[in-house]
C-alpha positions as a Markdown table, in Angstrom:
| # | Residue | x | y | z |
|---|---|---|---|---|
| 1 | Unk | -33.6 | 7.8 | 44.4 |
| 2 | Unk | -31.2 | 10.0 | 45.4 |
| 3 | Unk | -29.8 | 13.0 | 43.1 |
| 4 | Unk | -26.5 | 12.7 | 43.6 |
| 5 | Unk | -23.9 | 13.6 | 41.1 |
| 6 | Unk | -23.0 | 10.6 | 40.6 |
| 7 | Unk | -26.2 | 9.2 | 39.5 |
| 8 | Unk | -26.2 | 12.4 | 37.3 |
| 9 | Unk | -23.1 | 11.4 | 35.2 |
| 10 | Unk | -24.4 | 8.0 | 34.5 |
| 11 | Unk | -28.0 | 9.6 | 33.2 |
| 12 | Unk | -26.0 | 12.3 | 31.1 |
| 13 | Unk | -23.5 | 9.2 | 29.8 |
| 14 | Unk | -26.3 | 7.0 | 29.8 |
| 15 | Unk | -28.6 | 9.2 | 27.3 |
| 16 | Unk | -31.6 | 8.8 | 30.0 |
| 17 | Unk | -33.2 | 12.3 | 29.5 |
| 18 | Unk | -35.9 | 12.0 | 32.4 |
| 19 | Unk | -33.7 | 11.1 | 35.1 |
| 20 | Unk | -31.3 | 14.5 | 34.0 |
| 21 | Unk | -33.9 | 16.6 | 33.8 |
| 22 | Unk | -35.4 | 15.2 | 37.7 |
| 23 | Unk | -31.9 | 15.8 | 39.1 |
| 24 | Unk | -31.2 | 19.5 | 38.2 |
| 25 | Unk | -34.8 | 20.3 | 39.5 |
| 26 | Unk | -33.9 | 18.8 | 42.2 |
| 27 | Unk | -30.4 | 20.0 | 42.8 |
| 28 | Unk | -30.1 | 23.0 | 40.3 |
| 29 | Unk | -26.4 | 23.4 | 41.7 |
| 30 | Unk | -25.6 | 20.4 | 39.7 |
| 31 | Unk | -25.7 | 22.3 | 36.5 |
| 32 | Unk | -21.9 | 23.4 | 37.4 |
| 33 | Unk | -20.5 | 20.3 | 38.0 |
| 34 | Unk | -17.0 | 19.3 | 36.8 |
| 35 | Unk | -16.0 | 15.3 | 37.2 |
| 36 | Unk | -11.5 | 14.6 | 38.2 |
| 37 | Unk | -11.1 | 15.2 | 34.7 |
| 38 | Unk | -12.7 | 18.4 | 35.1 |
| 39 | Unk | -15.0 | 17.7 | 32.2 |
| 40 | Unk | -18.5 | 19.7 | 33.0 |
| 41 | Unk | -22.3 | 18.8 | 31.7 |
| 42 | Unk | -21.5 | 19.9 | 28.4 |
| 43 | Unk | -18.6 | 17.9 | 28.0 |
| 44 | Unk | -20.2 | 14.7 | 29.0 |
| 45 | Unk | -22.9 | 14.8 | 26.9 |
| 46 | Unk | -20.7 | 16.1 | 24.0 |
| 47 | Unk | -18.5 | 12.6 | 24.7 |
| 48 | Unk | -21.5 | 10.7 | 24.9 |
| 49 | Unk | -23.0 | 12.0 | 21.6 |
| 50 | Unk | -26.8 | 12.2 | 23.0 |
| 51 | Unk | -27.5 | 16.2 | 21.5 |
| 52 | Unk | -31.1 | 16.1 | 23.6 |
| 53 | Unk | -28.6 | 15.5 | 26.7 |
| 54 | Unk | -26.9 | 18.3 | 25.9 |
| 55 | Unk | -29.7 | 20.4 | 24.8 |
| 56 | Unk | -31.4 | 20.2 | 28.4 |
| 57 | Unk | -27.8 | 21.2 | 30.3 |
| 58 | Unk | -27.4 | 23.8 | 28.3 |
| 59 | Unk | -30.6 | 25.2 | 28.6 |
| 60 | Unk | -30.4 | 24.4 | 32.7 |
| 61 | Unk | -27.5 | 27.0 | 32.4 |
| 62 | Unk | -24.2 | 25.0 | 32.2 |
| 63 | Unk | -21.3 | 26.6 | 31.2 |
| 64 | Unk | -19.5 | 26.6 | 27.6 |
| 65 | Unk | -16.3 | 28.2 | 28.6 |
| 66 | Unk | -13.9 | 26.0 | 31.0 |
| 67 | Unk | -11.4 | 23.4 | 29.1 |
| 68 | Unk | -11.1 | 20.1 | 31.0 |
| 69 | Unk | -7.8 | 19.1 | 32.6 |
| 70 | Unk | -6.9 | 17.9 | 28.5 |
| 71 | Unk | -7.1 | 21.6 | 27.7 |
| 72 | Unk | -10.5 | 21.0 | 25.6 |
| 73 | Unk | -13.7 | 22.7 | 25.8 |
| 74 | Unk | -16.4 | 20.9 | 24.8 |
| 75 | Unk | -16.8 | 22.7 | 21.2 |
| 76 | Unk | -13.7 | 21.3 | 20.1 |
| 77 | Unk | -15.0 | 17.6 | 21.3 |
| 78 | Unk | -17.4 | 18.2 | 18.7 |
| 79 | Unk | -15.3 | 19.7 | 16.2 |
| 80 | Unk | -12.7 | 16.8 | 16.3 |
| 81 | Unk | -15.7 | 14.4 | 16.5 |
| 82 | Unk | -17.4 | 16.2 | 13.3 |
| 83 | Unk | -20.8 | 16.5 | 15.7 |
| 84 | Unk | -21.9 | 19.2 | 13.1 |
| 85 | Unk | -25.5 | 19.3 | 14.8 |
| 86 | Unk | -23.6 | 19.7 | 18.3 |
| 87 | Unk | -21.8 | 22.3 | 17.0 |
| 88 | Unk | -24.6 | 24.2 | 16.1 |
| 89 | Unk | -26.4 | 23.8 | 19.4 |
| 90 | Unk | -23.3 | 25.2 | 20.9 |
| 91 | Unk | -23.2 | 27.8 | 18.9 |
| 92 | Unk | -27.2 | 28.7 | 19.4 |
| 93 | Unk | -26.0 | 28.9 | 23.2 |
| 94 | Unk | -23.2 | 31.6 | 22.8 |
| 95 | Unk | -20.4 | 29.2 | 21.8 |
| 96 | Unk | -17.7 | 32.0 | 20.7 |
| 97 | Unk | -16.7 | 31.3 | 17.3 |
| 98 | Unk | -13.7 | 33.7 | 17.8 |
| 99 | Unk | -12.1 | 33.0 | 20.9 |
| 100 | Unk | -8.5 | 31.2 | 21.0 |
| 101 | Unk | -8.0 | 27.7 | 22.6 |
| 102 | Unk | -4.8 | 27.1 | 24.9 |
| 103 | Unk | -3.0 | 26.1 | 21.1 |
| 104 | Unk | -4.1 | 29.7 | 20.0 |
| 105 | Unk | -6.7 | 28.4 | 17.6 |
| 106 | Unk | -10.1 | 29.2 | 16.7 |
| 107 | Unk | -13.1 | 27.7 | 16.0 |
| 108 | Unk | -12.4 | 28.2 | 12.2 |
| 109 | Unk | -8.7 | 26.2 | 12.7 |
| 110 | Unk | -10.7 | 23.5 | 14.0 |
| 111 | Unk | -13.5 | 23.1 | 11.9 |
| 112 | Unk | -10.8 | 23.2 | 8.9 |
| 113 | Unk | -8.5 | 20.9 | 10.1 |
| 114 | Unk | -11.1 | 18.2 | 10.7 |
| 115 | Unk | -13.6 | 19.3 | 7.8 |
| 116 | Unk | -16.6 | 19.6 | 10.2 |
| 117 | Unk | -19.3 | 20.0 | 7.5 |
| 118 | Unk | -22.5 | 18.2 | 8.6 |
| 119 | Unk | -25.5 | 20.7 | 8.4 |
| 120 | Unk | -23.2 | 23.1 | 6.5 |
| 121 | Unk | -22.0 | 24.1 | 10.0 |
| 122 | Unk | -18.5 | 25.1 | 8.5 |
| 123 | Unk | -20.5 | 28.0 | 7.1 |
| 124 | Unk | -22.2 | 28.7 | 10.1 |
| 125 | Unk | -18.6 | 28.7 | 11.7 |
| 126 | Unk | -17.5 | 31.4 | 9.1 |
| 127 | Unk | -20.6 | 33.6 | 9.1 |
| 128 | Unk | -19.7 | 34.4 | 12.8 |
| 129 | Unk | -15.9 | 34.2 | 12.3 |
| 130 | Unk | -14.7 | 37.9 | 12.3 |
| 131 | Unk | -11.7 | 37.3 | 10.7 |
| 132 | Unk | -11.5 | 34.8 | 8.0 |
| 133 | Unk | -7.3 | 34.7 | 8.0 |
| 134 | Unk | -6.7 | 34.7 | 11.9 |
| 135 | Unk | -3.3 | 32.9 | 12.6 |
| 136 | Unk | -3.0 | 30.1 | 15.1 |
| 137 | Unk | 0.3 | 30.1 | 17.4 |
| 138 | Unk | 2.5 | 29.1 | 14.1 |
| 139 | Unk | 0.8 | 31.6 | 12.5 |
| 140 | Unk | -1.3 | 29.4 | 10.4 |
| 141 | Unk | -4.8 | 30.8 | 8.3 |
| 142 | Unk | -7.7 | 28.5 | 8.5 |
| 143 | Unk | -7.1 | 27.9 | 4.6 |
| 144 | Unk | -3.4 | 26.5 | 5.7 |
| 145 | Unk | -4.9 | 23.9 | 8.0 |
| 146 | Unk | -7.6 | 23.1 | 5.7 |
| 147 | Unk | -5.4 | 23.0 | 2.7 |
| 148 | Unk | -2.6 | 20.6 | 4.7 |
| 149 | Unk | -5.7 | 17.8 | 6.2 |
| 150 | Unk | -7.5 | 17.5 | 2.7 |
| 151 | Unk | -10.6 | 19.6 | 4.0 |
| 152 | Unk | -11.8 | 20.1 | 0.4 |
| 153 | Unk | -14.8 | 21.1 | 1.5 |
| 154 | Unk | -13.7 | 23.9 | 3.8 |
| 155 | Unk | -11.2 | 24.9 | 1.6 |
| 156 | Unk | -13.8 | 25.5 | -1.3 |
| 157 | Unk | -16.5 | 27.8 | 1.3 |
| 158 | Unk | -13.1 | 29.6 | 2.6 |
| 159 | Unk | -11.5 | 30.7 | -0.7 |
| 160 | Unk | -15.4 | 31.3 | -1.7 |
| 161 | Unk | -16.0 | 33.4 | 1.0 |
| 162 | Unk | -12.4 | 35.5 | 0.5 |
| 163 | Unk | -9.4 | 33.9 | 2.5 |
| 164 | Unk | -6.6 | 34.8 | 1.4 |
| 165 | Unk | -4.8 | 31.8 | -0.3 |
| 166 | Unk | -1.2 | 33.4 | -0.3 |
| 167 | Unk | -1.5 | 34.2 | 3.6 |
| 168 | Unk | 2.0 | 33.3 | 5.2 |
| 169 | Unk | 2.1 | 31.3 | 8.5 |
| 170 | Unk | 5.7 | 32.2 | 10.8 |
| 171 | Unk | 7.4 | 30.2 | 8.4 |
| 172 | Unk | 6.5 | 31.9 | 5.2 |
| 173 | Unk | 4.6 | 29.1 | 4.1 |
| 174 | Unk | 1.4 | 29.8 | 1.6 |
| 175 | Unk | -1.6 | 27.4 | 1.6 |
| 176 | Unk | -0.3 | 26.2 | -1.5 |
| 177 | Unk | 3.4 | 25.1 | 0.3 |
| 178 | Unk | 1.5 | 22.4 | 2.4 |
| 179 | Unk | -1.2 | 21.2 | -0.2 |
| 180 | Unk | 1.9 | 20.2 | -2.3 |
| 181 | Unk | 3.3 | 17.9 | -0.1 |
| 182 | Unk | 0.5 | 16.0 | 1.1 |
| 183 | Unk | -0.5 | 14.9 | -2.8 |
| 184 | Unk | -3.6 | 16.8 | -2.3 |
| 185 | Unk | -3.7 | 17.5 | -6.4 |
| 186 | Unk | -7.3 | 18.9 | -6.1 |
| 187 | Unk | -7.1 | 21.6 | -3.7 |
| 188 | Unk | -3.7 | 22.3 | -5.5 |
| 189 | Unk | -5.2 | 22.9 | -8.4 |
| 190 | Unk | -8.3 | 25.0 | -6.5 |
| 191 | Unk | -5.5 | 27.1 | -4.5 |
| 192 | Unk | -3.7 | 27.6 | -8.3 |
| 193 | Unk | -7.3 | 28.7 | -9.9 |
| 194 | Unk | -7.9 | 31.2 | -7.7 |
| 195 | Unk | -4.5 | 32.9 | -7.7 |
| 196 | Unk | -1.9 | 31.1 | -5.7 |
| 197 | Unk | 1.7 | 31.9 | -6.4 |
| 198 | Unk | 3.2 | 28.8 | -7.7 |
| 199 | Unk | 6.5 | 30.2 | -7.1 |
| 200 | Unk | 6.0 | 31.4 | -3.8 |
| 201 | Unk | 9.1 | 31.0 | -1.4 |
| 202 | Unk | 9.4 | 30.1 | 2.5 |
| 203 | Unk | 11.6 | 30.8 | 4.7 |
| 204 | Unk | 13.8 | 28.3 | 4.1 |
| 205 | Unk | 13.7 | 28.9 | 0.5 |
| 206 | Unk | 11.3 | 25.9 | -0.5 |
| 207 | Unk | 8.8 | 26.8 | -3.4 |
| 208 | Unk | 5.7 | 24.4 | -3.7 |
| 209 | Unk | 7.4 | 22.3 | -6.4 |
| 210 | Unk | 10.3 | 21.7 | -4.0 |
| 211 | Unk | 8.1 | 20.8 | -0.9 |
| 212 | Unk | 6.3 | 18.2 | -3.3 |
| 213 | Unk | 9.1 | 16.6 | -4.4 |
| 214 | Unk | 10.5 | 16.6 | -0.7 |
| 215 | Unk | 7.1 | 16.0 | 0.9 |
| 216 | Unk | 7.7 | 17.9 | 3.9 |
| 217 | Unk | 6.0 | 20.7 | 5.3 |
| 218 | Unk | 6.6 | 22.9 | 8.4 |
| 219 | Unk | 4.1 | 24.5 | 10.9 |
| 220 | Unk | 1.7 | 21.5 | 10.8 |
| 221 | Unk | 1.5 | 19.0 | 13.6 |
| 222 | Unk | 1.6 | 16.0 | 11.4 |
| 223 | Unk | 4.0 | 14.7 | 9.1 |
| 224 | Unk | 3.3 | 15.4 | 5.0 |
| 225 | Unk | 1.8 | 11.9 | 3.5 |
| 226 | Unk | 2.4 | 12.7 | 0.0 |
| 227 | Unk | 3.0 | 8.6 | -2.2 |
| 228 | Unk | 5.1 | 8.6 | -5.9 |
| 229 | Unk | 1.7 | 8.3 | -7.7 |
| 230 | Unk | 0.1 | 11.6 | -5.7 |
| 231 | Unk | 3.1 | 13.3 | -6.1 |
| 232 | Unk | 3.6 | 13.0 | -10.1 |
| 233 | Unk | 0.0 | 14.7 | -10.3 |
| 234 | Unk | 1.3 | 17.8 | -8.2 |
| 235 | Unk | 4.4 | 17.7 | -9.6 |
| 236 | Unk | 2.5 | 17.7 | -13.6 |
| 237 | Unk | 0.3 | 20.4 | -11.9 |
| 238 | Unk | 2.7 | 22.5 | -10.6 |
| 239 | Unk | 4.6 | 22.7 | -14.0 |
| 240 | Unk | 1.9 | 23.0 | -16.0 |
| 241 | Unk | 1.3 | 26.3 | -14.3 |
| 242 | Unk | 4.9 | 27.0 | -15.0 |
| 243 | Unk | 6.9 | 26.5 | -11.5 |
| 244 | Unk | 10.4 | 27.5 | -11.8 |
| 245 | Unk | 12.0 | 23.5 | -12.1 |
| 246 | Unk | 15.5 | 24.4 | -11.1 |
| 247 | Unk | 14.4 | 26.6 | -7.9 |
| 248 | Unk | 16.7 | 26.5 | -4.6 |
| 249 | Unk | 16.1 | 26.4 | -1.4 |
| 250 | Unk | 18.4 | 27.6 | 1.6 |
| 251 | Unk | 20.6 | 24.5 | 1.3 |
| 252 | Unk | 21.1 | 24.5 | -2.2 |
| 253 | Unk | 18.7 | 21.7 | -3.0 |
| 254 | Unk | 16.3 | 21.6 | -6.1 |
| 255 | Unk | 13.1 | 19.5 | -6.6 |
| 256 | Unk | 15.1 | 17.1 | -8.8 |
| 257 | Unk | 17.3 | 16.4 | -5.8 |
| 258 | Unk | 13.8 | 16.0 | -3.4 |
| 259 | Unk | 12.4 | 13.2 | -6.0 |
| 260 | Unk | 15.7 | 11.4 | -6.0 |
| 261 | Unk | 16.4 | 11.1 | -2.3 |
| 262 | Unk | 12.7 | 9.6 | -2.3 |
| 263 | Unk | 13.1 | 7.1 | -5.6 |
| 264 | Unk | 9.9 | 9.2 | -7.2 |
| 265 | Unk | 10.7 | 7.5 | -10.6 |
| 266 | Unk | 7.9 | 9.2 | -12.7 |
| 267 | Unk | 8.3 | 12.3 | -10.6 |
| 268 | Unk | 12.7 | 12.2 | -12.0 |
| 269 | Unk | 11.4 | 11.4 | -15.4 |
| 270 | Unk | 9.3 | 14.5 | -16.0 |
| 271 | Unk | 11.3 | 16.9 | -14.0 |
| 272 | Unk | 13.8 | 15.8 | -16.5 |
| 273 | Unk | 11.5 | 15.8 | -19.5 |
| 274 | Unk | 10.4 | 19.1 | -18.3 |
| 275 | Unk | 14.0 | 20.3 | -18.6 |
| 276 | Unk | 15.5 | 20.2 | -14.5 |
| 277 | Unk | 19.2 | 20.2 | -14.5 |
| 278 | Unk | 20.6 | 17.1 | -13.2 |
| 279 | Unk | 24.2 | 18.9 | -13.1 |
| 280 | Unk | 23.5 | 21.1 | -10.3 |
| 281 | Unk | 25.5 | 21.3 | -6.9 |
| 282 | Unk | 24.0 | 21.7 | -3.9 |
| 283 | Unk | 25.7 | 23.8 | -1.0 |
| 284 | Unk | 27.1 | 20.2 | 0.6 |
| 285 | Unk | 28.9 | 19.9 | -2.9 |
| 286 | Unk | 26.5 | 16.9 | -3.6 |
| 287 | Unk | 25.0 | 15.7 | -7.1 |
| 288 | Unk | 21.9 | 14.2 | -7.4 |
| 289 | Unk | 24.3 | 10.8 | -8.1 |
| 290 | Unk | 25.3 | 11.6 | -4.2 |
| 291 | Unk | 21.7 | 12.1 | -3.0 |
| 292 | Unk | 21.2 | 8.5 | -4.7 |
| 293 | Unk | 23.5 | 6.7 | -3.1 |
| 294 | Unk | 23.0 | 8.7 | 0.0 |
| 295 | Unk | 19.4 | 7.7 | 0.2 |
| 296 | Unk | 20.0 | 4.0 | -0.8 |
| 297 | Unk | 17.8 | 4.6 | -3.6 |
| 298 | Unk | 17.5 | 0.8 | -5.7 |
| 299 | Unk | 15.9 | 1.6 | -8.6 |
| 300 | Unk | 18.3 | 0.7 | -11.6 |
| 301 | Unk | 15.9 | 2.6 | -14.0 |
| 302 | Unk | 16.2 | 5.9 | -11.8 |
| 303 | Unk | 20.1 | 5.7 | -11.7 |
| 304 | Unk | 20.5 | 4.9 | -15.1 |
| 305 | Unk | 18.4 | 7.5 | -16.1 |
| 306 | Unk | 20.6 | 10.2 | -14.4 |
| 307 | Unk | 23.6 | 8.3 | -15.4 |
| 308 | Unk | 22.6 | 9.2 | -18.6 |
| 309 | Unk | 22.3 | 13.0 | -18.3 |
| 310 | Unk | 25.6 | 13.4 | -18.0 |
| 311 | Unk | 26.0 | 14.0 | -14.6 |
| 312 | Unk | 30.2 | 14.0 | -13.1 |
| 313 | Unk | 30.1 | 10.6 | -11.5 |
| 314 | Unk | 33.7 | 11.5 | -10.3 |
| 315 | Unk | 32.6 | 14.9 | -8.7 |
| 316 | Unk | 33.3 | 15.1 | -5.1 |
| 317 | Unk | 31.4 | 16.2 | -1.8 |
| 318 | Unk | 32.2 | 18.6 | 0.9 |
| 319 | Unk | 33.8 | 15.2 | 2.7 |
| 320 | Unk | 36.0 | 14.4 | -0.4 |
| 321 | Unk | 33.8 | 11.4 | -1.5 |
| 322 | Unk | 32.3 | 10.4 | -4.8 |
| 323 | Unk | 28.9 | 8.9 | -5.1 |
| 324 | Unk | 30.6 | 5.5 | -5.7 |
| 325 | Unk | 32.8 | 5.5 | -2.6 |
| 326 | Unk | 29.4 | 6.2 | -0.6 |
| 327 | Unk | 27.0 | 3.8 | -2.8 |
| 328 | Unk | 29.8 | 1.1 | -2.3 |
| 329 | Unk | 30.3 | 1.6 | 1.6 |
| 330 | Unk | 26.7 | 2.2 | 2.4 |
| 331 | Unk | 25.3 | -0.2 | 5.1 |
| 332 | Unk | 23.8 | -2.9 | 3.1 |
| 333 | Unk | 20.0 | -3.5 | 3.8 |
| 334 | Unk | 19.2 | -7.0 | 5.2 |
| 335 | Unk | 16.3 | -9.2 | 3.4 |
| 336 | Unk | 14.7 | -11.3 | 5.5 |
| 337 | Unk | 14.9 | -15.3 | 4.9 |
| 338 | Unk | 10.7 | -15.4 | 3.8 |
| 339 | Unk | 11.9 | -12.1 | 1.9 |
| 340 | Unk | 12.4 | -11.2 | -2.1 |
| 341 | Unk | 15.1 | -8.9 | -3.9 |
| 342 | Unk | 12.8 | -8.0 | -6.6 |
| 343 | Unk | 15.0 | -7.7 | -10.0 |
| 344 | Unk | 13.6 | -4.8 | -12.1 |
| 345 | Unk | 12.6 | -6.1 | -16.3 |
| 346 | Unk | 15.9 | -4.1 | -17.1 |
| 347 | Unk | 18.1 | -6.0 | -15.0 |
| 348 | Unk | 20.8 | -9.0 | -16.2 |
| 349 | Unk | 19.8 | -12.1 | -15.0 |
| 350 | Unk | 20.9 | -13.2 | -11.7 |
| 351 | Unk | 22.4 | -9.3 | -10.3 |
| 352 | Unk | 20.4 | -7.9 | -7.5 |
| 353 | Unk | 19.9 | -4.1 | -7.5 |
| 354 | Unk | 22.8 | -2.9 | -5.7 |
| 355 | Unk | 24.9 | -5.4 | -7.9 |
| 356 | Unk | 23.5 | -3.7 | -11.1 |
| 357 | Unk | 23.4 | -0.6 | -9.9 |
| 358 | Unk | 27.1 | -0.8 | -8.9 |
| 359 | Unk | 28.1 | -1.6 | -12.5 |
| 360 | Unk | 26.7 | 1.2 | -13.8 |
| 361 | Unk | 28.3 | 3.8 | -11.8 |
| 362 | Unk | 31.7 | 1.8 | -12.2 |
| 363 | Unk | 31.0 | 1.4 | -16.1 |
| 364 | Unk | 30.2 | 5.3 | -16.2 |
| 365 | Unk | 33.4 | 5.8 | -14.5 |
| 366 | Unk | 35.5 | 4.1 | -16.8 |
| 367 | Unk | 34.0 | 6.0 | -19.6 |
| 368 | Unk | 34.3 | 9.1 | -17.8 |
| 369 | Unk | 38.0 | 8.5 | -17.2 |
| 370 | Unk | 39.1 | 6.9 | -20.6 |
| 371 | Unk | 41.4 | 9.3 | -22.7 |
| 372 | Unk | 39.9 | 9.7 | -25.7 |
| 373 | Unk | 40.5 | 8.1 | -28.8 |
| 374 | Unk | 43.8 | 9.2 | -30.5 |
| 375 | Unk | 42.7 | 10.1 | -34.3 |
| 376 | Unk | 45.3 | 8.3 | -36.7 |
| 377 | Unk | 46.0 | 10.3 | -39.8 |
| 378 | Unk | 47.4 | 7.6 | -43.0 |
């Protein structure tokens, strides 16, 4: 049968051993071959997941180093596929543990960001890495990207093995800045153990208590996934270890006004347990009663809890309005016909939540407006 590359591809894709190895002896040259993708050897047996394939390429003399057309060499294949015993083979060939792919990150960014720990081979990556806190092209540590994808186990051998968990990434963010928003409570508490600064500030003036409560994060190419429930354990966490509660950022915001805007009930309760100021002003001359009705938020028990702290329901924003002109003239959300309006226990019979809710604010501005009693001397 003829060795033509094309029968080649199918044996590498195909796992059949025999027929790869008859081909390069017969046309050595083959060892270099790159498909329209420009994927070589390696990478075909990488994407096929057959490691004796891709032992006998390798050791025919086919080449680590090109990317394909998709800008990936076939290490990161593995890494993204968590092939931990491909990865090592690579590595036994001369895979370079320190070189930069075309997003400027290294082996060690990889293997963090997709917690590549069969056969220990995240400390087989590390061993070899030079530099345990090389940045990627945002300026991100190994520990950043490990901390922000839940890579618990990477994150444990890194801050083992010395990283440096208050390294800053271009946007002054610490390790500790993207655990928070993600809900990730235990490598939170591992970054705080050994020596994070809780009250660390980026440059936009977020502290980790802030991110949490905001869940976002910046530098990272996927959006923060912190939930209510994961986010009142960082949020305990974080204030346990004595996070400044009534921090700003750049726009004036504190974490109070983060857990409003996302109707974090339990997250509000304990920030204002813990003693957060609900009176507070942010720099668009909004309470948290604007943020509220701002964000739509329908949780009678979360309005009436600020409601009660006092705050200036009649205060006014940068735009002259109150919280009850913008709660009253927000676009109303549509339920479907098969839909519910669930009523909350606390609820009177028969109002919905923006009916409830709109008493409240117009009951707290009655009080708020009442002269007071006139004291009657007989």
């Amino acid at each position: 049968m003829e060795a033509s590359p094309e029968r080649l591809v199918h044996a590498v894709q195909s796992g059949d051993i025999e027929a790869v190895q008859e081909i390069l002896n017969e046309r050595p040259e083959l060892v270099a071959f790159r498909d329209q993708a420009d994927n070589s050897l390696v990478h075909l047996a990488v994407k096929s997941e057959h490691l004796d394939i891709l032992a006998v390429v390798l050791s025919a003399g086919a080449s680590l180093a090109p990317e394909n057309d998709a800008g990936q060499t076939a290490m990161r294949i593995a890494i993204e596929a968590a092939l931990g015993g491909f990865v090592r083979l690579l590595l036994t060939y001369g895979g370079d543990v320190n070189a930069l792919d075309s997003d400027g990150q290294s082996l060690l960014h990889l293997v963090a960001m997709y917690n590549v720990i069969e056969d220990d081979v995240h400390l087989e990556v590390m061993s070899h890495a030079l530099n345990l806190d090389v940045r990627d092209a945002n300026g991100n540590t190994p520990l950043h990207l490990a901390a922000a994808y839940e890579s618990l186990e990477v994150t444990i051998a890194l801050i083992d093995a010395g990283a440096d968990v208050n390294a800053r990434n271009d946007y002054e963010a610490t390790p500790l800045h993207l655990a928070a928003p993600n809900g990730y409570d235990t490598i939170v508490q591992l970054l705080i153990q050994h020596g994070a600064d809780v009250n660390a500030v980026d440059s936009d003036g977020n502290t980790p208590l802030i991110t949490a409560t905001f869940v976002t994060q910046s530098a990272v190419g996927h959006f923060a996934c912190g939930d209510p429930a994961s986010q009142a354990n960082v949020v305990n966490r974080l204030l346990e270890k004595e996070a400044a509660i009534d921090s700003m950022n750049r726009n004036g915001d504190t974490a109070l006004f983060g857990a409003v805007r996302n109707d974090f009930g339990d997250v509000v309760t304990k920030l204002l347990a813990s003693g957060a100021s609900s009176q507070h002003v942010n720099r668009r001359e909004e309470t948290v009663l604007h943020v509220a009705a701002r964000a739509n938020v329908l949780s009678v028990n979360l309005w009436s809890s600020l409601l009660l702290t006092g705050v200036d329901v009649a205060a006014l924003d940068r735009f002259e309005r109150s919280c009850y002109s913008i709660w009253v003239s927000r676009p109303k959300i549509v339920v479907e016909e098969d839909g519910e309006n669930p009523v909350e226990a606390s609820e009177p019979a028969g109002l919905t939540h923006e009916e409830h809710i709109t008493q409240l604010l117009e009951a707290a501005l009655l009080r708020q407006t009442m002269p007071p009693p006139q004291l009657r001397i007989y």
